[in-house]
VMD Tcl script that draws the C-alpha trace (Angstrom):
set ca {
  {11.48 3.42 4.26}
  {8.52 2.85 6.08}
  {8.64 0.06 9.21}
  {6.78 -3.28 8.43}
  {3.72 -3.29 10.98}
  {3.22 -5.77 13.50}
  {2.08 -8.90 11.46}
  {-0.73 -10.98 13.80}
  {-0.13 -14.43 15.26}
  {-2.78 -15.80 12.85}
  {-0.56 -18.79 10.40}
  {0.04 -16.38 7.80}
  {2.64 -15.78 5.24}
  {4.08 -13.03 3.45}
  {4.67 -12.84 0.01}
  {6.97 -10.07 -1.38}
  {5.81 -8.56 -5.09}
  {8.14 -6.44 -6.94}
  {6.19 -3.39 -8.03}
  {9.15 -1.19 -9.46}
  {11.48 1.07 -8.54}
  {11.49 4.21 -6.29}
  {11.71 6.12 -9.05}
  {9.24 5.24 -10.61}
  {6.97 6.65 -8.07}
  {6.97 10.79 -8.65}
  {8.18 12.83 -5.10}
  {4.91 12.99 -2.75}
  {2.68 11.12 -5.08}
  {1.28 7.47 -5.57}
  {1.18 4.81 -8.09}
  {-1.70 1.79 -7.79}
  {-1.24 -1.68 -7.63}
  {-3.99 -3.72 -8.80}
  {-4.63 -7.37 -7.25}
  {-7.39 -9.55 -8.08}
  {-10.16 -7.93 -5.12}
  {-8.45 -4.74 -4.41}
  {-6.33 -1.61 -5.00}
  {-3.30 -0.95 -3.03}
  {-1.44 2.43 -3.20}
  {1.73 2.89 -2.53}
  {2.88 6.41 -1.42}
  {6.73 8.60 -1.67}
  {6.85 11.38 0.70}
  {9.41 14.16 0.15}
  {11.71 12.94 2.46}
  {11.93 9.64 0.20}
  {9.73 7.14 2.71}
  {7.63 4.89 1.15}
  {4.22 3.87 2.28}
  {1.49 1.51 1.03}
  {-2.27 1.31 2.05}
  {-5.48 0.44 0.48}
  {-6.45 3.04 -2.06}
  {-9.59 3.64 -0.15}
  {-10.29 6.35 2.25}
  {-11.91 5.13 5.34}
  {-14.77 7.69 5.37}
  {-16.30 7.22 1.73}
  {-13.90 5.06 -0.07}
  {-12.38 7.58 -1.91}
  {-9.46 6.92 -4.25}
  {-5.86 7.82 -1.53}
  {-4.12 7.63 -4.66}
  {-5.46 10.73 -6.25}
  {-4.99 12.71 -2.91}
  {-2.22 15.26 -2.08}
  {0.89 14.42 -0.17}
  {2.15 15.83 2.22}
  {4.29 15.13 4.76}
  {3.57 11.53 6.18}
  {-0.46 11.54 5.20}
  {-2.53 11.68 2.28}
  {-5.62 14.35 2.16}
  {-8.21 12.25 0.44}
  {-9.77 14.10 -2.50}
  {-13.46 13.74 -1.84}
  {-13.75 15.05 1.62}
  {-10.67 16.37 2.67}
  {-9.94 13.53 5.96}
  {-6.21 13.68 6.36}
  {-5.24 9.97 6.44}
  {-1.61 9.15 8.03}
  {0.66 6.88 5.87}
  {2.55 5.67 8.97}
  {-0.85 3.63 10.38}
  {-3.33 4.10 7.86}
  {-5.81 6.18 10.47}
  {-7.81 9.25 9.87}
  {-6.48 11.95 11.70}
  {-8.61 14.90 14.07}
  {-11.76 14.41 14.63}
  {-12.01 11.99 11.64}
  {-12.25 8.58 12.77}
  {-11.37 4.91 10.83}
  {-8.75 3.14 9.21}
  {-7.59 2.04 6.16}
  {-5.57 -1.21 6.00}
  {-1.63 -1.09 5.74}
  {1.00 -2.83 3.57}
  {4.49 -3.57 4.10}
  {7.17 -2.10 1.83}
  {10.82 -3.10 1.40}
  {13.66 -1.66 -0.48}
  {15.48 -4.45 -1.94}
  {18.49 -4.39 -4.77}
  {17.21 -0.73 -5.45}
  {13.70 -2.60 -6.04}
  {10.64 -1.90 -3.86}
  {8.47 -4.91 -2.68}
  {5.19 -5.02 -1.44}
  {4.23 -7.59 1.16}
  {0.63 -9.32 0.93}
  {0.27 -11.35 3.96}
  {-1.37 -14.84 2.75}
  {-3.41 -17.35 4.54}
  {-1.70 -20.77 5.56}
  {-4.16 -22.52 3.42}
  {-3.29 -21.02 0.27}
  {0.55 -22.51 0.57}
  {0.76 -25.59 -1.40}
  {2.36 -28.79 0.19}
  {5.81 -27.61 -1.11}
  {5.56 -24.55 0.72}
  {4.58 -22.29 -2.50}
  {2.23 -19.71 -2.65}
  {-0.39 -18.60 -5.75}
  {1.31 -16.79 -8.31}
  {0.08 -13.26 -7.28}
  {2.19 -11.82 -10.39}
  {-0.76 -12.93 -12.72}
  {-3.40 -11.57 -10.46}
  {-1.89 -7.55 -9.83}
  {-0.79 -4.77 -12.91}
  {0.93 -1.69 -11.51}
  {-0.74 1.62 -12.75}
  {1.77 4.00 -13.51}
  {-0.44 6.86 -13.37}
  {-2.30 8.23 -10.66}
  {-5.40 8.62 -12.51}
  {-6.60 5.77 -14.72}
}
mol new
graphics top color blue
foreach p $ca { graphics top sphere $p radius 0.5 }
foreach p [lrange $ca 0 end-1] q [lrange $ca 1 end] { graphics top cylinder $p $q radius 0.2 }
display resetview
């Protein structure tokens, strides 16, 4: 499982979706997560780590999603840049970043964290119901 990154000091809060199971994910391949204003993909390796970034390439927003696996990066399928899953960066002499996701195993579940502005938490400390807003994409390839 892939380690959460280091969430800023800005007030923000992180809500947890439930996007599936491992499983349900194929061995180094991807499945999409649709939200509202963007595409998130989450990413199994061989070795059973799971990774989630935006399904964007840094260089010419190609679709990560559609890219080949291997090891712990994602060859984007446009240009070839070799994007590690560990901290979304191109790697070589490719340079820029993609943005990261946290991803938790939970109850055999996996859960995607969206970090959330402080002003979008309601007095009672609840947070917009992002399970109307996303659809998971069970293929790779719409």
């Amino acid at each position: 499982m892939s380690t959460l990154p280091h969430i800023p000091d800005s007030p923000q809060v992180i809500q947890w979706l439930d996007i599936g199971t491992l499983q349900d994910i194929p061995i180094r391949g991807a499945r999409r997560v649709k939200l509202q204003h963007r595409t998130i993909a989450v990413f199994r390796t061989a070795t059973d780590e799971v990774f989630a970034v935006e399904d964007k390439c840094p260089h010419s927003g190609g679709p990560l999603s559609q890219g080949i696996v291997h090891d712990d990066c994602v060859t984007c399928p446009l240009h070839n840049w070799v994007i590690s899953l560990r901290d979304g960066c191109a790697q070589g002499e490719d340079s820029g970043c993609t943005q990261r996701f946290p991803v938790r195993l939970c109850n055999q579940r996996l859960h995607l964290g969206l970090q959330l502005p402080e002003e979008q938490i309601d007095s009672q400390g609840k947070t917009t119901d992002l399970h109307r807003q996303r659809s998971v994409v069970r293929a790779t390839g719409d």
